[in-house]
Structure formats: C-alpha cells, structure tokens
C-alpha positions, 0 to 999 in steps of 0.5 A, a space after each residue: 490286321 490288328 486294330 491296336 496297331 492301327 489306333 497308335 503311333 505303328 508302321 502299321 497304322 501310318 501304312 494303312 492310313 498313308 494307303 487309305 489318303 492315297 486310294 481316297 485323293 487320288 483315285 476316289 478325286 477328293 479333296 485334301 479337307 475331305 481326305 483329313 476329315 475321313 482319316 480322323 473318322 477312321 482313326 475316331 471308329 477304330 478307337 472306338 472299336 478297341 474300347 469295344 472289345 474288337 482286336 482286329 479289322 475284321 471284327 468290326 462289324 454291322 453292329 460296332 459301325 451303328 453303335 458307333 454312329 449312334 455314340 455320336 448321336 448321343 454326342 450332340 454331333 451334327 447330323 451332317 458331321 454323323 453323315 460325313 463319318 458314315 460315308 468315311 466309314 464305308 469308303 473305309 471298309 469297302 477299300 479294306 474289302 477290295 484291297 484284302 485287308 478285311 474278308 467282307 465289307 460289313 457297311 454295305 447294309 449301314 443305313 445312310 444318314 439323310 442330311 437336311 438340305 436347307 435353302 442357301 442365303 442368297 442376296 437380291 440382285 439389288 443388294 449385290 450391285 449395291 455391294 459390287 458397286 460400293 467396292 469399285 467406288 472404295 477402288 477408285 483410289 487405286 490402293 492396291 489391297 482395294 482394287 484386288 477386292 474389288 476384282 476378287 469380288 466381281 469375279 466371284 459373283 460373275 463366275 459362282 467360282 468355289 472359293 478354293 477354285 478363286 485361290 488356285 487360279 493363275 494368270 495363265 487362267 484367265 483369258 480376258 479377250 474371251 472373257 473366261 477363266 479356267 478352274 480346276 473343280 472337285 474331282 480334278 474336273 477342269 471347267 471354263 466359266 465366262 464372266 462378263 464386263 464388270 469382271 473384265 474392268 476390274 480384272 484390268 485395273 488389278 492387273 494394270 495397277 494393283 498387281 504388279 504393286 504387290 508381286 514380289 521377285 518371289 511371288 507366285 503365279 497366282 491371279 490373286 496376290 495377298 499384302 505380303 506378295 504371296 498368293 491369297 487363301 481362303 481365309 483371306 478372301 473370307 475377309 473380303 466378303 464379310 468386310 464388303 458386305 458389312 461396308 454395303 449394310 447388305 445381308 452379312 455373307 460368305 464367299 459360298 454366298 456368292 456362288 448361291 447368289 450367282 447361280 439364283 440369279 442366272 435362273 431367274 435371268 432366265 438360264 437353263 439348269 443343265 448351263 448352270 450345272 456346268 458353270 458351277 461344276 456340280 457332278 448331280 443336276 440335283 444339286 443344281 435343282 436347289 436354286 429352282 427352290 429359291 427362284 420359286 420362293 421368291 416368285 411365291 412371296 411378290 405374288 403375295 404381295 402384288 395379286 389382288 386375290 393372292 
C-alpha cells in the first residue's frame, strides 16, 4: 500500500486505520484514549515516512522508525509520550505484518523506551479522613450536588476505583447489602471491589435524597448523576476532588491520587499484594509492587524521626 494514500483524506487511509481501531479496541481490549492516541502516532510515523523518502509500507523500515522516534527526542516529547509512540509503532507494524499488508514487521529489533516510574503523591490517612470528614459535614445540608461529592468521594477512596470505572458505574452495580460494586476495568476485565461503612452511608444518603433531586424522565441509569440530570465524566468528578482537597487545606489532588491513596494505605494496613492487585485490576503484580516502595519510604522517614540511633 502506498503510505501517500494513507496520510491523506483516501478510502484507503480511512480503511487501514478504521481496521488498525478495530484490531487495537476490540482484540488488543484497550481503551478508547489509547486507541485515538495510537491512530494519531500512526498517522504522525507515516507523515514522517513520506517526508523521508518512503512510498509504501513496506519501506518503513528499522532505520526510518529510530529516526523517527529520535525527531521526537529532539522535539522535547516526553519520554513517556516517545514510550506510547514506539509501542503505537510496533502494535501497528506487527498487525500490518499478520494481517499481509506489509511482508516483515521491521520493529521486532526497535529497542524499547524505559519510562521512569516516579512514586505516586499519596495523602496520609489523617489528611484524607480530614477530607472525607469535611465533605460529610459540607453534606449535612442535604444539597443534592453535595451529598453526590460526598459519596463520590468516600467511594473513590474506599474501592481505589480508575475514575472512568466511577463514571461507568450504574446502579444495577452497586450492591450495598454486601457492600460491593462491580466495575468494568481495562481490558473489559469485570472485578467486585467491596467498600466499607462510610461508603455505604453516604451512598445511602445519595441515593435516598440527592439522586432522585437530580434524575430526569430522561436520565441514565448511572450511580452518579451530573446537575443537569446526565451521568457524571471525569472532568466532573476532577473537579470534585481538587475542590475537596482545597476546601480540606490537604495536599492538592486528583482522583488517580485517590486510587494511590487507597492502595497505600491497604499495605500499610496490613493486606496482602496479590488482594490488592485484585482490588485495583492491575494485569502485573509489578504495578502493584509500586505501593510497597511508599510503604517503606515513610517507615524509613518515622525511623529517622523516632530511634535514638537512627
């Protein structure tokens, strides 16, 4: 195929890549930010290929694919973004190769980027009670927009739920007798994440009073409901933590703070790695692991503080 064909507005291009979504969302299981984000990697290579001199796919080759990741170096690109564009790259090429449309796949020797993996911001537990507890209390009012914070809030640091998982929760989801809720995770991996008695409350006073304020004939069937009646995003829920956090005079956060903030402190609390794992839907223990690193950090730093020959 010709890669001219492919970089402007063609049958040909809007096939290839209409493909390339449907091998990388439905068989590959990954997300829909994942699957723009690879076609605009894709899209940004063969550009660059035919600035390069190359005429078809198959004359993308070893040399073109460094040069190119090396533009972006050169660029100032992040080196998680160059990460993301090299795996786009391969997941790309080695598709092209199985499926015929290119005779070998060129990136099995493309080196693979080491990202750095900093250490998440976690809150202590004392800063987020101070935060959950200051929510209940701006919720005593029973303001509908409040009581959904509130909830929203204790739920994401009960279950360390993605904030996507929060959005796409419906009711049918949430089982407060056994004080679960079931999320659909990366990958289409369904998991049942428990939560505890503060969760449940406030999920009850949502439910009972703030909910029905704001559902419309209309409305979704979604646990959480935004002003206007539809259900909430993540931009939404955002706001909600940065205002709580602010509103506590805690360490300014995000929701992905949350979900680091719950996963510590069930380490610290004592749970295993393989439960937490399993709570949080991560596919490597590795990723997991991360928290362990935090856990030590701190028990490094009140060793400092308190032994005598620290």
């Amino acid at each position: 195929m010709r890669v001219t064909e492919i970089i402007e507005n063609t049958p040909s291009r809007v096939s290839l890549l209409d493909d390339f979504s449907g091998y990388v969302s439905a068989q590959r299981g990954l997300s829909a930010h994942t699957d723009r984000a690879y076609r605009g990697d894709i899209e940004a290579l063969l550009a660059f290929s035919v600035r390069h001199g190359a005429t078809t796919l198959d004359e993308v080759d070893l040399g073109m694919l460094r040069a190119w990741l090396a533009s972006q170096a050169a660029a100032k690109r992040s080196r998680a973004t160059i990460a993301r564009r090299g795996a786009a790259a391969r997941t790309f090429l080695a598709w092209a190769a199985r499926t015929g449309r290119i005779a070998s796949d060129p990136s099995v020797r493309l080196a693979t980027a080491r990202v750095p993996a900093p250490l998440p911001t976690v809150l202590r537990s004392t800063a987020a009670s101070q935060m959950l507890d200051a929510a209940r209390d701006r919720a005593a009012g029973a303001e509908p927009l409040q009581l959904r914070d509130w909830a929203l809030l204790e739920l994401l640091y009960a279950t360390g739920v993605r904030v996507g998982e929060l959005c796409a929760t419906d009711l049918r989801d949430l089982d407060l007798a056994e004080r679960t809720v079931r999320v659909l995770g990366k990958g289409a991996k369904e998991r049942v994440v428990p939560f505890g008695v503060p969760a449940r409350d406030a999920l009850l006073r949502w439910l009972d009073t703030g909910r029905p304020a704001l559902a419309r004939p209309d409305s979704p069937d979604a646990l959480f409901l935004g002003a206007r009646g539809g259900r909430v995003d993540p931009r939404q829920v955002r706001d909600v933590v940065h205002r709580a956090s602010a509103a506590a005079d805690v360490d300014d956060l995000a929701p992905h703070g949350l979900r680091h903030t719950a996963a510590t402190h069930l380490l610290e609390g004592g749970s295993d790695l393989r439960s937490v794992q399993e709570m949080l839907g991560h596919a490597s223990l590795a990723t997991t692991q991360r928290y362990t690193h935090i856990s030590a950090e701190r028990l490094r730093s009140a060793y400092a503080l308190a032994h005598p020959r620290a």
